[in-house]
C-alpha positions in Angstrom: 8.7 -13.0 3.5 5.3 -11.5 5.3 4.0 -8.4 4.6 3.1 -6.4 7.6 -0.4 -5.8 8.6 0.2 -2.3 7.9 0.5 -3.0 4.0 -2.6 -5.3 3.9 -5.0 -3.2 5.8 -3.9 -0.1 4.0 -4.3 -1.8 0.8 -8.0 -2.7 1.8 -8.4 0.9 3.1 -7.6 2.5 -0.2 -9.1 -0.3 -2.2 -12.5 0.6 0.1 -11.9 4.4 -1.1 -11.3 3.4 -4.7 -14.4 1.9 -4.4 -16.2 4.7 -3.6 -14.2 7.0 -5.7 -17.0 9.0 -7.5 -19.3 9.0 -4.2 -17.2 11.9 -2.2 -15.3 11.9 0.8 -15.7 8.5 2.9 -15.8 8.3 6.6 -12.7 6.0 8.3 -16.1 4.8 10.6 -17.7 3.4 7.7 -14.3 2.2 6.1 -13.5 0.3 9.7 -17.1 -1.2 9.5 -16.5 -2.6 6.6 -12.8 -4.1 6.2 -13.2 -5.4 9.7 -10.6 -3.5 11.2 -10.7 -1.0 14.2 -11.0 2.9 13.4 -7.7 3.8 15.9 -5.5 1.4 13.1 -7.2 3.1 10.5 -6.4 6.2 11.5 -2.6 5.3 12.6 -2.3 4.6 8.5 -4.0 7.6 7.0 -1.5 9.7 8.5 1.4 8.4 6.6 -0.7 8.1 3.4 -1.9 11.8 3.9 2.0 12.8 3.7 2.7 11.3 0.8 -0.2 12.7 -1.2 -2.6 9.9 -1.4 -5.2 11.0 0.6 -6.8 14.0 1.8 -8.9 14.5 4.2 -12.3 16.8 4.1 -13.5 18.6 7.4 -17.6 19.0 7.5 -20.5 16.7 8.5 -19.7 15.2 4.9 -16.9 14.9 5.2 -14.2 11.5 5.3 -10.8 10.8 3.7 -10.9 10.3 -0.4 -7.7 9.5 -3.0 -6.1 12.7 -4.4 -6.1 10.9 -7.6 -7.9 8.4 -9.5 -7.5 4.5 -8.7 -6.2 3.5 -12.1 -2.6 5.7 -11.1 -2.4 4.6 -7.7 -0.1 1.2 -7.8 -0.7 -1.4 -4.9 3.7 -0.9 -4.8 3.3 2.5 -4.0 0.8 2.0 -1.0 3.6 -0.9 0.4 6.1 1.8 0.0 4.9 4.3 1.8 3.7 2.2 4.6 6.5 -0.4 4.9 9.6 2.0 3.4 9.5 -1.0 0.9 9.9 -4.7 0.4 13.4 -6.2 0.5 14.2 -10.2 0.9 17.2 -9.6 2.7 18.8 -6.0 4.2 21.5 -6.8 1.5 19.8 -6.2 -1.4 19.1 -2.4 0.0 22.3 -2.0 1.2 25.3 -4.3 0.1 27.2 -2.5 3.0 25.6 -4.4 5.6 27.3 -7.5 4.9 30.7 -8.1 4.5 30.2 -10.9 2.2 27.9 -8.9 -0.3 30.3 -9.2 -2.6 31.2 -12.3 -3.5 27.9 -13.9 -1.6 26.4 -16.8 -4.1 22.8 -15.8 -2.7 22.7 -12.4 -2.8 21.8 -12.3 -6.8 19.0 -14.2 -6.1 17.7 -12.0 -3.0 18.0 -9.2 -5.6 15.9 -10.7 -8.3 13.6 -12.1 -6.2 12.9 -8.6 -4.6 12.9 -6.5 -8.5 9.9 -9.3 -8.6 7.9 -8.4 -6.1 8.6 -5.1 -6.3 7.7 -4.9 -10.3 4.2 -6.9 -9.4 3.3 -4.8 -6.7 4.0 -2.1 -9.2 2.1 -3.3 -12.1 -1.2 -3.8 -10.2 -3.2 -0.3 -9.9 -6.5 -0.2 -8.0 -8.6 0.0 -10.8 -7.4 -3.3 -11.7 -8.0 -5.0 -8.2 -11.5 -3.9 -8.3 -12.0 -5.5 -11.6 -10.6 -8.5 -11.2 -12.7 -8.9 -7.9 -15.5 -7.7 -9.9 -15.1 -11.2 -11.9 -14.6 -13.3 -9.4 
């Protein structure tokens, strides 16, 4: 399993915001500059981070995209979620109808478990905690 580029760089794009949480709005420019990746992607994954709530944007010469809430209640899961529609192993774990052997297939238990674990660390990391931990290392 590979997570799309779409889940990484919008995982560094609202890690960059966390980052600068308490400074005000921050321009997608300045974000691009430095994460290292182009302002048109940037701005193809604000939009579906601005429909689910995440981000707002704020018009002005200040003005940028921030987080609508704070970093420690914003889950890395949440961001793959909204940006990859979620993280399944195999399309049988999301829906056992796609298979006619989902039910008495000897793999798909594992599929399922091994997706709950992915999904339940993805879930369990919040911002906050990523840029603390990097703060250590």
């Amino acid at each position: 399993m590979k997570l799309s580029t779409r889940s990484r760089y919008g995982t560094r794009m609202m890690l960059d915001m966390a980052q600068h949480y308490n400074a005000g709005p921050v321009q997608i420019g300045d974000i691009a500059r430095r994460q290292d990746i182009s302002v048109k992607y940037l701005e193809q994954l604000v939009i579906p981070l601005k429909k689910a709530d995440y981000v707002k944007s704020v018009r002005g010469p200040k003005g940028g995209y921030m987080l609508t809430r704070h970093p420690k209640e914003i889950t890395v899961g949440e961001i793959v979620k909204v940006l990859e529609g979620g993280v399944n192993l195999s399309d049988c774990v999301e829906n056992p109808d796609l298979c006619e052997k989902s039910t008495d297939c000897l793999t798909r238990g594992l599929w399922e478990e091994a997706t709950k674990a992915v999904h339940d660390t993805l879930n369990s990391v919040t911002l906050s905690e990523m840029i603390e931990t990097g703060k250590r290392v």
